[in-house]
ZABA-304135 format. One record per residue (C-alpha): residue number from 0; residue in three letters; x, y, z. Coordinates in steps of 0.02 Angstrom, whole numbers, plus 32768, in hexadecimal, padded with zeros to 4 digits. Example, Ala and Ser with C-alpha at 12.3 -4.5 7.8 and 13.67 -1.06 7.14 Angstrom:
0, ALA, 8267, 7F1F, 8186 .
1, SER, 82AC, 7FCB, 8165 .
***
This chain:
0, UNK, 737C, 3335, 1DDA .
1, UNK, 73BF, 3323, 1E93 .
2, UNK, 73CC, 3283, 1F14 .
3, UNK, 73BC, 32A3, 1FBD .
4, UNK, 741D, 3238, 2035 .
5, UNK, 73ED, 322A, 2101 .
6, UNK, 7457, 31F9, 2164 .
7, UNK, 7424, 31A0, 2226 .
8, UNK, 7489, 31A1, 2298 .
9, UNK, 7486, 3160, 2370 .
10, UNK, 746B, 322E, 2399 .
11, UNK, 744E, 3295, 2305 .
12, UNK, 742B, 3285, 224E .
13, UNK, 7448, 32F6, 21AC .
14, UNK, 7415, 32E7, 2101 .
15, UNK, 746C, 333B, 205A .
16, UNK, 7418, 3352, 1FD2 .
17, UNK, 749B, 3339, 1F3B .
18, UNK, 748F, 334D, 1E76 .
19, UNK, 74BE, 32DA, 1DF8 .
20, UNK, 7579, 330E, 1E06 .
21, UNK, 757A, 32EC, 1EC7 .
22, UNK, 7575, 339D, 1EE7 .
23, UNK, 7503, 33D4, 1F91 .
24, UNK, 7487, 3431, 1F63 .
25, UNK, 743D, 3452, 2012 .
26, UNK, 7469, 33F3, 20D3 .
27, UNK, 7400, 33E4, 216B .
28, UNK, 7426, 33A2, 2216 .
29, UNK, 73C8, 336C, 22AD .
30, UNK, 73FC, 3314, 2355 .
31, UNK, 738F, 32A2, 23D0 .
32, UNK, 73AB, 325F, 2474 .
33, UNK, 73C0, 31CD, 24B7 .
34, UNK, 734F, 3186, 2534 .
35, UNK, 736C, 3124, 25CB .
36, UNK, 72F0, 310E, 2652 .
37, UNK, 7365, 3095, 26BB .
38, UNK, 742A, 306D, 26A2 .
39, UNK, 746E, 3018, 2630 .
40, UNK, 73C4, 3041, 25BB .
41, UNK, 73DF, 30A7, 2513 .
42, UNK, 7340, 30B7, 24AE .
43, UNK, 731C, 3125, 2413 .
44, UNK, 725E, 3171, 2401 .
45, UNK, 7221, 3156, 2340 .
46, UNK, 7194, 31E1, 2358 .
47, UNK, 721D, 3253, 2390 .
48, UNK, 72B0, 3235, 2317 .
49, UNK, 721A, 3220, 2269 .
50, UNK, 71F1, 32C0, 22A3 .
51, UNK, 72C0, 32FC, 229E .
52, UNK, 72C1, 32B2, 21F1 .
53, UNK, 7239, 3308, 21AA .
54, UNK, 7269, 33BB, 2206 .
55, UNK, 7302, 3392, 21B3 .
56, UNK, 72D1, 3365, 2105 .
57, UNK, 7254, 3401, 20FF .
58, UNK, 72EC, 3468, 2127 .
59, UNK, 7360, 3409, 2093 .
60, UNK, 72DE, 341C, 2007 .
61, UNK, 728F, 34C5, 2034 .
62, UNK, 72A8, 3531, 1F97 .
63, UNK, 730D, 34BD, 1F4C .
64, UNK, 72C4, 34A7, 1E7C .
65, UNK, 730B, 342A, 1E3C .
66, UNK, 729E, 3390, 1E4E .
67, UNK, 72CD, 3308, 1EC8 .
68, UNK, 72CD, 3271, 1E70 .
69, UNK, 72F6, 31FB, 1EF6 .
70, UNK, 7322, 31D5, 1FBF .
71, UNK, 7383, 3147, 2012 .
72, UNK, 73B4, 3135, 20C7 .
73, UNK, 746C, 3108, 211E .
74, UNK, 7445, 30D0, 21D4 .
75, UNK, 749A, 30A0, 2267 .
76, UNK, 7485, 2FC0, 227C .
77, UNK, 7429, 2F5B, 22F8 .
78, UNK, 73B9, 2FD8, 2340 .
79, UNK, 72ED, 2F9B, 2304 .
80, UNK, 725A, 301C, 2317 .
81, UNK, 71B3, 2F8C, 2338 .
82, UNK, 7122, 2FDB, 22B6 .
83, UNK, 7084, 2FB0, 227D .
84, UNK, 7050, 2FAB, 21C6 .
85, UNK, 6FF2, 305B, 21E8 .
86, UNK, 709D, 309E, 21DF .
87, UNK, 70A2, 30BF, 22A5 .
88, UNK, 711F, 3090, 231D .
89, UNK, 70F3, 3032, 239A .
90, UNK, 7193, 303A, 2420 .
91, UNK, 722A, 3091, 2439 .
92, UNK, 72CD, 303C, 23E4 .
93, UNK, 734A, 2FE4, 2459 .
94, UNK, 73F4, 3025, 242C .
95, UNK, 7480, 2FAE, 240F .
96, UNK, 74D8, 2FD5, 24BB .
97, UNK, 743A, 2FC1, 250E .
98, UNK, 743E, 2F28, 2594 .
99, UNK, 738C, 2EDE, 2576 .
100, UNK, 73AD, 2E49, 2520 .
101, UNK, 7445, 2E11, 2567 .
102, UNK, 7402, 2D82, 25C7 .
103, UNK, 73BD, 2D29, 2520 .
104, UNK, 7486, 2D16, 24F5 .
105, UNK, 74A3, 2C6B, 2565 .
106, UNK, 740E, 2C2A, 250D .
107, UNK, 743B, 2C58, 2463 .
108, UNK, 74ED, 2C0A, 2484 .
109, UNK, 7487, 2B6B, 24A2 .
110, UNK, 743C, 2B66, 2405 .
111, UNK, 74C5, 2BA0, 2387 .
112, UNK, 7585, 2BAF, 2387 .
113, UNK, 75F3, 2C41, 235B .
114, UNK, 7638, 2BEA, 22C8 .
115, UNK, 7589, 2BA2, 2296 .
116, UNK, 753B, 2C53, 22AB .
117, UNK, 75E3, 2C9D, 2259 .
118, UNK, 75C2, 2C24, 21B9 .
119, UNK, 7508, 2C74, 21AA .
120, UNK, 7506, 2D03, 21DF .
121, UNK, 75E5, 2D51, 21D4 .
122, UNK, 75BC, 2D70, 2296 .
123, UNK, 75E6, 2D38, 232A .
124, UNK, 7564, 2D3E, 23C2 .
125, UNK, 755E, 2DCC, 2415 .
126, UNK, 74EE, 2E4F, 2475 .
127, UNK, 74FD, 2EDB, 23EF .
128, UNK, 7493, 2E96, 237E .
129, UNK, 73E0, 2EA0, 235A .
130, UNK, 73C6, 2DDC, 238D .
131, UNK, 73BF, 2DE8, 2443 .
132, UNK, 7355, 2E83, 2446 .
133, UNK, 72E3, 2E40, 23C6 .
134, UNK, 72CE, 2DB0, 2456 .
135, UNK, 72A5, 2E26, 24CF .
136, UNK, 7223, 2E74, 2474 .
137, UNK, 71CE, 2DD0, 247D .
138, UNK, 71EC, 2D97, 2525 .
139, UNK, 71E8, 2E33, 2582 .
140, UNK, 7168, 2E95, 2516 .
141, UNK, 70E1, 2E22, 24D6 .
142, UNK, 705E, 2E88, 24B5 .
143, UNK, 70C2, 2F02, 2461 .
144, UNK, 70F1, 2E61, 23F4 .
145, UNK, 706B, 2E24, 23CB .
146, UNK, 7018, 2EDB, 2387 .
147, UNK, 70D6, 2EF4, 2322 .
148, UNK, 70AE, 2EC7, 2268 .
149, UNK, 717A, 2EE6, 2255 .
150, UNK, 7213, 2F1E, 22AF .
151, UNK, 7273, 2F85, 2237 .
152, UNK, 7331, 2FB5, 2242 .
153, UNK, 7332, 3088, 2235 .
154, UNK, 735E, 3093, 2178 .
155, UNK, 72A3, 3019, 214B .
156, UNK, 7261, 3094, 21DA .
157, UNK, 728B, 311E, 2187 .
158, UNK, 7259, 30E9, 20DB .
159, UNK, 71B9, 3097, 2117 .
160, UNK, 7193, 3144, 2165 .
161, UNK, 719E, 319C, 20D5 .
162, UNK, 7126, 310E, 2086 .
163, UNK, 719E, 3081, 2044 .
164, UNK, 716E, 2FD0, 2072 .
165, UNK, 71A1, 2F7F, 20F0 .
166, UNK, 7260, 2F42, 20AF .
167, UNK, 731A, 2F28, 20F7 .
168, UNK, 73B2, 2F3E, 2094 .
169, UNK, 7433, 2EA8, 2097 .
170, UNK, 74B6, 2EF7, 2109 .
171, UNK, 7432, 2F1F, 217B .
172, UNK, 73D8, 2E6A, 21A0 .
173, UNK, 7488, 2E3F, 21C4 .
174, UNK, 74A7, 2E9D, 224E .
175, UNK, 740E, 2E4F, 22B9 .
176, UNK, 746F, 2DB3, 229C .
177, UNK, 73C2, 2D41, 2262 .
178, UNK, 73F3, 2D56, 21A5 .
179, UNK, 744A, 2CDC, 2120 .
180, UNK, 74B3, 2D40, 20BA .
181, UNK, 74E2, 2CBD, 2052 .
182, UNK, 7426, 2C9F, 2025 .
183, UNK, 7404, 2D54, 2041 .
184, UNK, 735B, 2D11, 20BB .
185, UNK, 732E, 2D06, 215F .
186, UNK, 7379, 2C7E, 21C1 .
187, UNK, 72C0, 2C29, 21E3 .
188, UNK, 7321, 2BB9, 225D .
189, UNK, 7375, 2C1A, 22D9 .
190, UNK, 72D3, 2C89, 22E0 .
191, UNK, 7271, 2BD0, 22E5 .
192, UNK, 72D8, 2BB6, 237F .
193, UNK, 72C5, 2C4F, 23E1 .
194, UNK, 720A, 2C37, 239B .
195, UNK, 7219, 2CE9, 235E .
196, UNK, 717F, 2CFF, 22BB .
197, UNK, 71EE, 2D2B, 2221 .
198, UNK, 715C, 2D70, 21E7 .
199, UNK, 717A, 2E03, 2251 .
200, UNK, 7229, 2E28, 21F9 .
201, UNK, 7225, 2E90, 2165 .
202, UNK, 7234, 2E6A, 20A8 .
203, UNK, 72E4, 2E5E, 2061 .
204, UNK, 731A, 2EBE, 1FCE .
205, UNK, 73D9, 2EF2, 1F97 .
206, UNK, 7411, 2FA9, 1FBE .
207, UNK, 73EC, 3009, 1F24 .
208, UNK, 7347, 2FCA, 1EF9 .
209, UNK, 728C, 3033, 1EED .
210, UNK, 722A, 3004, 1F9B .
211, UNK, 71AF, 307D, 1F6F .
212, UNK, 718A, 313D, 1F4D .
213, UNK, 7163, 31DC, 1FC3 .
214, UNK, 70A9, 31DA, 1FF3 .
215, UNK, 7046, 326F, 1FA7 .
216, UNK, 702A, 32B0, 206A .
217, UNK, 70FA, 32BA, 2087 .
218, UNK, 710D, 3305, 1FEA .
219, UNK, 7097, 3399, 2001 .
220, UNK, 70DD, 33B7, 20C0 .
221, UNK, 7179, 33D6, 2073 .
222, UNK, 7141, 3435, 1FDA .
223, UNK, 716C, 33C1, 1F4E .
224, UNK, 7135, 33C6, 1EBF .
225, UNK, 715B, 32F0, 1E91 .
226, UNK, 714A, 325C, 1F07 .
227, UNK, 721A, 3214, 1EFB .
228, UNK, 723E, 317B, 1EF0 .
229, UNK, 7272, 312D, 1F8A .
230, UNK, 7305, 30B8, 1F87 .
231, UNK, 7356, 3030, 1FE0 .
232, UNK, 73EB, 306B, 2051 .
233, UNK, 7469, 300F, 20C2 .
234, UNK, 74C7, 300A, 216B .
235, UNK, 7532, 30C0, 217C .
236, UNK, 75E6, 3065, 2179 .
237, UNK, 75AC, 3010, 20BC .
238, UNK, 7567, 30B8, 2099 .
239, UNK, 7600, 3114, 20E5 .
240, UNK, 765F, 30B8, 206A .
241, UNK, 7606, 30AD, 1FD3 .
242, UNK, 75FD, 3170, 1FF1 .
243, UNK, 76AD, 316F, 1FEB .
244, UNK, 76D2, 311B, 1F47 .
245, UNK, 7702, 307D, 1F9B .
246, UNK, 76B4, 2FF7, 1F29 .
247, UNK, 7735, 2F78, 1F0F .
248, UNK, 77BB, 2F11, 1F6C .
249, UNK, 7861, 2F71, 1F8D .
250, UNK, 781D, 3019, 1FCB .
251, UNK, 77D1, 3023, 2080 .
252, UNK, 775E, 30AD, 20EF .
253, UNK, 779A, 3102, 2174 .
254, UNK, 772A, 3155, 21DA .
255, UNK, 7770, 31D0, 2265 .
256, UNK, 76DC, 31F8, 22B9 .
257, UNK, 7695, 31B9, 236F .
258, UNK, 76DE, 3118, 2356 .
259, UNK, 7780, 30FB, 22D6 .
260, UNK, 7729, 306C, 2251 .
261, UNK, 7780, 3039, 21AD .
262, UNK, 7706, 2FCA, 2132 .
263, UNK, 7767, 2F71, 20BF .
264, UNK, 7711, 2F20, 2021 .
265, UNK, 771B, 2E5F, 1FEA .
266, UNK, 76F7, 2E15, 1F3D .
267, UNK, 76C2, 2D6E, 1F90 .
268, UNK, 76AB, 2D2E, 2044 .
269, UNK, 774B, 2D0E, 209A .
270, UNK, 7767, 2C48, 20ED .
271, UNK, 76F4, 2C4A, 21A4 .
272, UNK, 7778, 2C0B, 2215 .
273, UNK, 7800, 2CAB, 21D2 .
274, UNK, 7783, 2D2C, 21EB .
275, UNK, 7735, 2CEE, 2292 .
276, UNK, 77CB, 2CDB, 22D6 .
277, UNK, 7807, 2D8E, 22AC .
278, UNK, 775E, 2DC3, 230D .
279, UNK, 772E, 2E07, 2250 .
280, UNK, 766E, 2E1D, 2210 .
281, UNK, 7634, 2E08, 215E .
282, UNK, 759C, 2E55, 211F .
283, UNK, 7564, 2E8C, 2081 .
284, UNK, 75A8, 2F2D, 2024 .
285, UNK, 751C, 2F99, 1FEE .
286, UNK, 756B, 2F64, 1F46 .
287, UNK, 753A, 2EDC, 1EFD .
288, UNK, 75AC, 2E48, 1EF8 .
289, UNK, 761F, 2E8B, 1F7A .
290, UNK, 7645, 2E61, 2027 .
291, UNK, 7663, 2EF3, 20B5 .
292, UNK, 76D7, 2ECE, 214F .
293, UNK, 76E8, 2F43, 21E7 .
294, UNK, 778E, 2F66, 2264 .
295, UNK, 775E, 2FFD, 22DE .
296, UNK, 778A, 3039, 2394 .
297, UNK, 7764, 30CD, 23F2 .
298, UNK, 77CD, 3140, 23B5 .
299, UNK, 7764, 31ED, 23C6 .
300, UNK, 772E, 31B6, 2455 .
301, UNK, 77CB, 31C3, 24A8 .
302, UNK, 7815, 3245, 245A .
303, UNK, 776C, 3297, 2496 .
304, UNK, 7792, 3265, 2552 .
305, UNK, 7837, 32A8, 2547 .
306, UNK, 7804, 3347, 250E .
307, UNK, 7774, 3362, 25A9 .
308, UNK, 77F3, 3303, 2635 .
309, UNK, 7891, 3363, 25EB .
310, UNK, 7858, 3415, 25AB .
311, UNK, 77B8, 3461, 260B .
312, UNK, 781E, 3513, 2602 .
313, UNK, 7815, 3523, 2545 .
314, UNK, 775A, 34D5, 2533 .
315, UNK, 771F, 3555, 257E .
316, UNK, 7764, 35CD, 24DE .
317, UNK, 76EF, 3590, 2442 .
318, UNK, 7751, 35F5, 23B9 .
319, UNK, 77D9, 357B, 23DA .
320, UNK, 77D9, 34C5, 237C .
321, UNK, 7803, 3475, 241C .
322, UNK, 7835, 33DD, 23C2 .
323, UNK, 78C1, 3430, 234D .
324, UNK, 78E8, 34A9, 23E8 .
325, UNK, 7918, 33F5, 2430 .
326, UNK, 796F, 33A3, 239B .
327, UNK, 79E4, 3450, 238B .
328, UNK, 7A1F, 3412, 2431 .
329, UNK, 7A56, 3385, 23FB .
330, UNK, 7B14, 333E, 23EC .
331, UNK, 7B53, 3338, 2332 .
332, UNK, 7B7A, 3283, 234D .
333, UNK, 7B30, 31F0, 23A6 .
334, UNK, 7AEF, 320A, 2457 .
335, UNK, 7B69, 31E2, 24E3 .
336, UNK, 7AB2, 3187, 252E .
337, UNK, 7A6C, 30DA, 24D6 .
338, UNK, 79BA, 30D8, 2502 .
339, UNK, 793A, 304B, 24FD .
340, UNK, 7883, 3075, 24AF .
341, UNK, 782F, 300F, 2523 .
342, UNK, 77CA, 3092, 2578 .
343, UNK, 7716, 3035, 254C .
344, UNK, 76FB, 2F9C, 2505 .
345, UNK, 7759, 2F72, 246E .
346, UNK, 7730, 2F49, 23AD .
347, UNK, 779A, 2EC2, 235B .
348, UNK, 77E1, 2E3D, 2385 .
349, UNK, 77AA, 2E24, 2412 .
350, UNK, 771D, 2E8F, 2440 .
351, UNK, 7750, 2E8E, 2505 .
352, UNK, 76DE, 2ED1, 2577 .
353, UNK, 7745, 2ECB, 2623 .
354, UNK, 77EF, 2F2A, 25E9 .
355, UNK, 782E, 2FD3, 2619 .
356, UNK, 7891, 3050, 25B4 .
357, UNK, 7945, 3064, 25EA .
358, UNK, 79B4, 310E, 25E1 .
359, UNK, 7A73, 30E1, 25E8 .
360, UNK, 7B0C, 3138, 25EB .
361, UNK, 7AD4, 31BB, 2656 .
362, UNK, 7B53, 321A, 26BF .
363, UNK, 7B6B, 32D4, 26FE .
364, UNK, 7B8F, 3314, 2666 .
365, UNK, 7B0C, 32DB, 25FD .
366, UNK, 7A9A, 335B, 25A2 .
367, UNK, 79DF, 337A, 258B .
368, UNK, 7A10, 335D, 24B0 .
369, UNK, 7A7C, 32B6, 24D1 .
370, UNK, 79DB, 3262, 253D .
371, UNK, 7976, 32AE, 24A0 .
372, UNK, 79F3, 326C, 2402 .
373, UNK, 79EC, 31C1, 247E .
374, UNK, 793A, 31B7, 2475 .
375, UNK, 7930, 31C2, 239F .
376, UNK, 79B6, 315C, 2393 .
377, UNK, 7962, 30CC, 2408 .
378, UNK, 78D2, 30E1, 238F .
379, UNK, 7918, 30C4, 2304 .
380, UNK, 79A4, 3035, 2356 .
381, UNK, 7906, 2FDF, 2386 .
382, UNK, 78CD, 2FD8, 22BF .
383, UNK, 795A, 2FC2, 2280 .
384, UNK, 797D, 2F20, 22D8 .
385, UNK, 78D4, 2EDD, 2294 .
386, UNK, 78FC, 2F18, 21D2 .
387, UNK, 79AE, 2EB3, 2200 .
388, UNK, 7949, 2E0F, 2236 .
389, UNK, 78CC, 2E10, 21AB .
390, UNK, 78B4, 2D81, 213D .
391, UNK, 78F7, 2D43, 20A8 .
392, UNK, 78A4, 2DA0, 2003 .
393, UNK, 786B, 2E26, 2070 .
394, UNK, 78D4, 2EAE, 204A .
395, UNK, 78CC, 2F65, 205B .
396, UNK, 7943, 2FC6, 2010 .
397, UNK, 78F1, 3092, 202E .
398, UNK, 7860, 30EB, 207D .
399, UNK, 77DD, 3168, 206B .
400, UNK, 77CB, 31B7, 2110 .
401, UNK, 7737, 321B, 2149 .
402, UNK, 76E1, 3256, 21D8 .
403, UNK, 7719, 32E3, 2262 .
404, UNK, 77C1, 32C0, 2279 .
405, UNK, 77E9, 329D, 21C9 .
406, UNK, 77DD, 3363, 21BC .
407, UNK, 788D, 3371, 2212 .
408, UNK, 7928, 3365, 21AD .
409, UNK, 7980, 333D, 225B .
410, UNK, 7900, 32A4, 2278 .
411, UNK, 7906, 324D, 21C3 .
412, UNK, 79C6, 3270, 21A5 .
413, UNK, 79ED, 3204, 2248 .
414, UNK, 7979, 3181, 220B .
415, UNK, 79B6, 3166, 2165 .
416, UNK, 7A66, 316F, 21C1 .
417, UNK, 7A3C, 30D6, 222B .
418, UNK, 79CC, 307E, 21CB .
419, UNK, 7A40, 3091, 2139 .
420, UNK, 79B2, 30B8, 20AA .
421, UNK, 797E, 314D, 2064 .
422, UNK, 78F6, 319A, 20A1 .
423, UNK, 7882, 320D, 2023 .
424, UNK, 77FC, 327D, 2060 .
425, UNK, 774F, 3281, 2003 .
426, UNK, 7710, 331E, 1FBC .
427, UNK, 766B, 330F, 2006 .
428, UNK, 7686, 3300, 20DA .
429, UNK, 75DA, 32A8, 20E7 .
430, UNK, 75FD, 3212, 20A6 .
431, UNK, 7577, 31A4, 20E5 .
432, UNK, 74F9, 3215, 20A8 .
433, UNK, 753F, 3223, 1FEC .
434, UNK, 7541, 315C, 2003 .
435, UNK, 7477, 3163, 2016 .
436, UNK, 7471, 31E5, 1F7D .
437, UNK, 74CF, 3174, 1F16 .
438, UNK, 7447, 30E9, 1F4F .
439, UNK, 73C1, 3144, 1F12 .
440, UNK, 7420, 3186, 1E86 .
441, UNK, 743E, 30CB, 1E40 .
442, UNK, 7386, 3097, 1E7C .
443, UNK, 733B, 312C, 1E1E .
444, UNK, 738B, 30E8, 1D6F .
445, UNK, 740A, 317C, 1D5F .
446, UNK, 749C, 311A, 1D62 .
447, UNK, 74AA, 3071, 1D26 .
448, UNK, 7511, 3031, 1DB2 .
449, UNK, 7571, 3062, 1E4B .
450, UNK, 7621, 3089, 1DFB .
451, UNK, 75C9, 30F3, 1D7F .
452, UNK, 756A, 3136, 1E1B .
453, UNK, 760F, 3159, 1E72 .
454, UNK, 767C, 3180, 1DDE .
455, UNK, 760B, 3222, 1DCE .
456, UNK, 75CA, 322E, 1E7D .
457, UNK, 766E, 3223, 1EE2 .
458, UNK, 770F, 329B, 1ED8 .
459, UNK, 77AE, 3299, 1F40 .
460, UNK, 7812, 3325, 1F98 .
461, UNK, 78C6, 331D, 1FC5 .
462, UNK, 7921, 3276, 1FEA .
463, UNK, 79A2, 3258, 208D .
464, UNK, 7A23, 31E9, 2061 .
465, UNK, 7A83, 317D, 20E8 .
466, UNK, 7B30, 31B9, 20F2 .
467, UNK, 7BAB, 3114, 2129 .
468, UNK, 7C2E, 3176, 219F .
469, UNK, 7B8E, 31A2, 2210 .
470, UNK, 7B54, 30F0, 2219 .
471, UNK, 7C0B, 30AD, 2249 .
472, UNK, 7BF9, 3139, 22E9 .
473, UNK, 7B38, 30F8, 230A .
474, UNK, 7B5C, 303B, 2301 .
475, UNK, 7BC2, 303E, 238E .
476, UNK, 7B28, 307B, 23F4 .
477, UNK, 7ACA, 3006, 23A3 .
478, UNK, 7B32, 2F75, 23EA .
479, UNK, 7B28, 2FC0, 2485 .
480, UNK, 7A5A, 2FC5, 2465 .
481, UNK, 7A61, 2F0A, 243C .
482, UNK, 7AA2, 2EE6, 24E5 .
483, UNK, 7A37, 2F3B, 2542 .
484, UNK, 7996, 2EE6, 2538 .
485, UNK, 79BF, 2E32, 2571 .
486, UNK, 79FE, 2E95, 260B .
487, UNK, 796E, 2ED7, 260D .
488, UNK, 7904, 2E41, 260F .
489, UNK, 7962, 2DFD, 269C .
490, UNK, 794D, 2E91, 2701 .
491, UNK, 788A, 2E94, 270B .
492, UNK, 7888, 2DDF, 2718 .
493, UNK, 78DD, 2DFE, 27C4 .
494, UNK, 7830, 2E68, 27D9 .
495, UNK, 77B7, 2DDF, 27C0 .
***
């Protein structure tokens, strides 16, 4: 008996196919591109990426003889593929970052509050989510409208594809900011007010629960002898962390991919005015019961700038790890530089769009490592002073860490050093996709629920444990961090 768990991601997606145990039996992975016919447009073609997926499933269950029981999808938020019941998209899918839809925001501010939309929805208003895109799909592209029978976030597109009905997961309606999730429904009267048919939003079901099965067509393209059950899945940072073992209040995600996100896990919704004020969501865990919470910057982003502004000589070698080739340069203690993650717009608190990273410090004797140990450290100063500010109940007290950079002992050492919590690697690196396994592997009836799930699914590696004299050297950058950005602020205000 095996679960296979896909993965979707902005430019690529994988899928692991895992026993009982949470062993991987087999992995596949296949990248997309992004398209963008004019700036500031990002779109994602459904015919092209379906036909990724099933490339890549063929390729994960190809010879494989143990019977696949059943599938459940992890997907990046927001993004909505318009479809027709004949299981055919319609339109490509407006990325979150894309600027159609902006306009609609003045409007929307109109109509609802921060703190009104915050007490339905644990969002505030913003361009990111699938709202103001959904608006433009009905203002700009009528026709294309009126022939959608639903506009489904990529995990339901996925699943639908595959022949599930037409369903969204919890976390998912969330993040197009039109869902209750105290009610778990549709909010019939936001979308009554931006007179957008609700009719044309998909069923709601919890993560976790039978949508359907493989039709008989799939199943013979890629030689299987069963049609699997197809299951429920959730947003990638709920998966991330479910496929991580984090379940319960206390222990927190840390992802160290593209962007640096930690999800921490709630046993009950914390009070509006404390959470909106902190610039923090709430959505719901793919668990049941439990509340999921996100803090994230750009960390590999700009430790990915610094590597192609500050080392073109040793790219151009590919049996080096340019990114521990880097970290060897390094001092042994904090940088003599404090530098300010700003470099694109920011997460948490508060999510500023005109800002500008900051490198200080700098004088003739600074090094190539000291701009580099300056840059991780910003990343995780910048997280740290959110986990410092968080409110009361809402306590995190160690991490599972996962993702790219969590495979550097240099990397996750620092972190638990600043952030002052240990942080445990996960046996299994692709977390988000042993997240959707553990989906299907609750869905199918295996395991009764998700600790048992994750009590035989999930294993951990070796733990990093904060070491106290380090943090006394760090904090005193971290001061300095704190009073940077006001600076900051007052600089590019002299801009405007």
């Amino acid at each position: 008996m095996s679960f296979l768990g896909i993965d979707l991601g902005t430019t690529g997606c994988k899928a692991v196919l895992f026993d009982e145990k949470g062993g991987a039996l087999a992995s596949a992975y296949r990248e997309y591109t992004i398209v963008s016919q004019e700036p500031g447009q990002a779109e994602l073609d459904p015919w092209m990426v379906w036909d990724q997926v099933k490339g890549m499933i063929k390729d994960c269950v190809t010879g494989i003889r143990q019977p696949i029981e059943a599938i459940s999808v992890s997907s990046l938020g927001e993004a909505v593929v318009p479809v027709s019941l004949a299981r055919k998209p319609l339109g490509n899918s407006l990325l979150s970052f894309d600027i159609r839809g902006n306009e609609f925001v003045p409007r929307l501010r109109e109509l609802i509050t921060d703190r009104e939309l915050y007490s339905k929805n644990g969002n505030p208003l913003g361009t990111n989510y699938s709202l103001t895109k959904l608006m433009w799909y009905r203002n700009d592209q009528s026709d294309l409208y009126r022939q959608s029978d639903s506009f489904l976030l990529w995990a339901s597109y996925i699943l639908f594809m595959l022949g599930a009905a037409p369903v969204v997961d919890y976390a998912h309606a969330n993040r197009t900011l039109a869902f209750d999730i105290d009610r778990n429904v549709w909010n019939s009267d936001l979308l009554s007010k931006i007179d957008f048919d609700p009719e044309k939003l998909p069923d709601l079901m919890p993560a976790g629960s039978v949508c359907g099965s493989m039709t008989k067509e799939l199943s013979a393209e890629f030689g299987l002898h069963n049609q699997p059950l197809l299951v429920v899945g959730t947003h990638d940072q709920c998966a991330n962390a479910l496929g991580c073992g984090v379940l319960d209040e206390g222990t927190a995600m840390y992802g160290m991919g593209t962007y640096h996100c930690i999800v921490s896990v709630c046993n009950e919704r914390k009070p509006i005015d404390a959470m909106l004020a902190r610039g923090l969501n709430t959505e719901h865990h793919a668990v049941p019961d439990r509340w999921a919470s996100f803090i994230y910057n750009q960390g590999g982003i700009l430790l990915k700038w610094f590597r192609d502004t500050f080392a073109q000589g040793v790219k151009n070698f590919p049996e080096v790890n340019i990114y521990e080739h880097l970290m060897h340069e390094m001092p042994i203690g904090p940088s003599p530089v404090t530098v300010l993650p700003h470099f694109i717009t920011t997460g948490p608190p508060a999510f500023l769009e005109k800002t500008s990273g900051n490198i200080s410090g700098l004088t003739i004797d600074t090094t190539r490592g000291d701009i580099c140990k300056g840059v991780l450290e910003g990343t995780a100063f910048y997280l740290k002073a959110n986990l410092d500010n968080l409110p009361d109940g809402m306590n995190i007290n160690e991490f599972r860490v996962v993702g790219g950079g969590s495979r550097s002992d240099i990397w996750v050492q620092l972190t638990a050093d600043i952030l002052e919590r240990p942080c445990t690697r996960t046996r299994e690196p692709e977390a988000g996709a042993l997240g959707a396994a553990i989906l299907a592997a609750v869905g199918s009836g295996k395991y009764r629920s998700f600790q048992d799930a994750a009590d035989a699914m999930v294993g951990t590696a070796d733990t990093f444990y904060p070491d106290p004299d380090r943090w006394q050297e760090y904090s005193r950058n971290y001061e300095r961090y704190k009073q940077i950005l006001p600076l900051m602020g007052s600089f590019l205000a002299s801009y405007k």
